[in-house]
C-alpha positions in Angstrom: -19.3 -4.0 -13.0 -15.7 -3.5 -15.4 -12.9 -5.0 -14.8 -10.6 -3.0 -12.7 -12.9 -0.7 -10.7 -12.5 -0.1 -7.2 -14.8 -0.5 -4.7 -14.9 0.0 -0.3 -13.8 -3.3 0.8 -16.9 -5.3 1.5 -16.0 -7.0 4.6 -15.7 -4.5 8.0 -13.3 -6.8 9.9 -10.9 -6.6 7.0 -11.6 -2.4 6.0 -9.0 -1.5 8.2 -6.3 -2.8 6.9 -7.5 -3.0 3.2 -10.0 -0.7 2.9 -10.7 -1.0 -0.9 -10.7 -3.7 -3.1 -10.1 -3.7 -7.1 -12.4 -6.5 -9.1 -10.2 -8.4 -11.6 -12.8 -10.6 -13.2 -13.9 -9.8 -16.7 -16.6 -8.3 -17.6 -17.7 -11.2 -19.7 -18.5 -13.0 -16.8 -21.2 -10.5 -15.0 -24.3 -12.8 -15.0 -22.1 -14.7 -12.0 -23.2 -14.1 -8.6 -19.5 -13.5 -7.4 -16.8 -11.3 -8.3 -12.9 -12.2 -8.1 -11.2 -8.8 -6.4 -8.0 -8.2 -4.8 -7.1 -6.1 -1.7 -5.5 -3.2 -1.3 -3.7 -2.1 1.1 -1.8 1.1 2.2 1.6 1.3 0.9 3.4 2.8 3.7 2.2 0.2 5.8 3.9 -2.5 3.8 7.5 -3.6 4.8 7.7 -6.3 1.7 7.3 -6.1 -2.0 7.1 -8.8 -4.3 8.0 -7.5 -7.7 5.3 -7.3 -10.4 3.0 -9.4 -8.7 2.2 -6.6 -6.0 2.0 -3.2 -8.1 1.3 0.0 -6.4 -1.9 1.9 -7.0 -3.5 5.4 -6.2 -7.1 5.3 -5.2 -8.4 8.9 -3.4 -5.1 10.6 -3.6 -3.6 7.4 -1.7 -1.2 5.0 -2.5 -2.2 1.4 -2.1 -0.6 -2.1 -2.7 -2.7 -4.5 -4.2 -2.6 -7.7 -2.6 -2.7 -10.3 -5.4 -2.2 -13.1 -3.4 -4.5 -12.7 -1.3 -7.5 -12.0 -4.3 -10.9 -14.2 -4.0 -14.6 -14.3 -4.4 -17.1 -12.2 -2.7 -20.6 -11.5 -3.7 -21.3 -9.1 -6.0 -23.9 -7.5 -4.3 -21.4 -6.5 -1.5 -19.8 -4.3 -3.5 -22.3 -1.3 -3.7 -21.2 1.5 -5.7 -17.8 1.8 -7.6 -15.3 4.4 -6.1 -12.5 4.7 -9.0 -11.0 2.2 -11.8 -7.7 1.3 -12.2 -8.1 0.3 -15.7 -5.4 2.6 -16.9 -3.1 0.1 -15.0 -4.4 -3.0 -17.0 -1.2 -3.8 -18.0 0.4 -4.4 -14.5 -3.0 -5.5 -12.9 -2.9 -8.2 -15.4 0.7 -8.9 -15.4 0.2 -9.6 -11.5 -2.5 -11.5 -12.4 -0.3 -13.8 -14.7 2.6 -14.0 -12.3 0.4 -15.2 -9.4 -1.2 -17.6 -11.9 1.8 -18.9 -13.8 4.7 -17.7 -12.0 5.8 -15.6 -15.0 
């Protein structure tokens, strides 16, 4: 599993409102049973925007929020098979990352 790809969001109570999630854990750290991911959520559904820590994502022709705030651990056999990567975002991804993390 890399860093950044996307995958359906492995929980069905939660698919409706984030129906993908994007794993944010490095790849260095694949022999652990979990993965850290972040939702995502529609954009036109959302009504506030925390700059830089929320970045805005197109997955399927969509656009999607990612929920940083909201990121945990789910199993990583949950996941199944990978739908896209955001990788060419790295830079924001991580920079949300850092902001939830450090407030900076």
């Amino acid at each position: 599993m890399a860093q950044f790809d996307v995958y359906k969001n492995p929980n069905p109570n939660g698919r409706t409102a984030a129906p993908y999630v994007v794993a944010l854990q490095s790849d260095l750290l694949d022999q652990l049973p979990s993965r850290w991911v972040a939702p995502l959520k529609l954009s036109k559904t959302i009504s506030h925007r925390v700059e830089g820590l929320m970045p805005e994502v197109e997955v399927e022709g969509k656009k999607f929020t990612v929920f940083m705030y909201e990121s945990g651990a789910v199993p990583a056999q949950t996941l199944g098979s990978r739908i896209s990567s955001l990788e060419d975002r790295r830079f924001e991804l991580s920079r949300a990352i850092d902001i939830l993390v450090s407030g900076i």
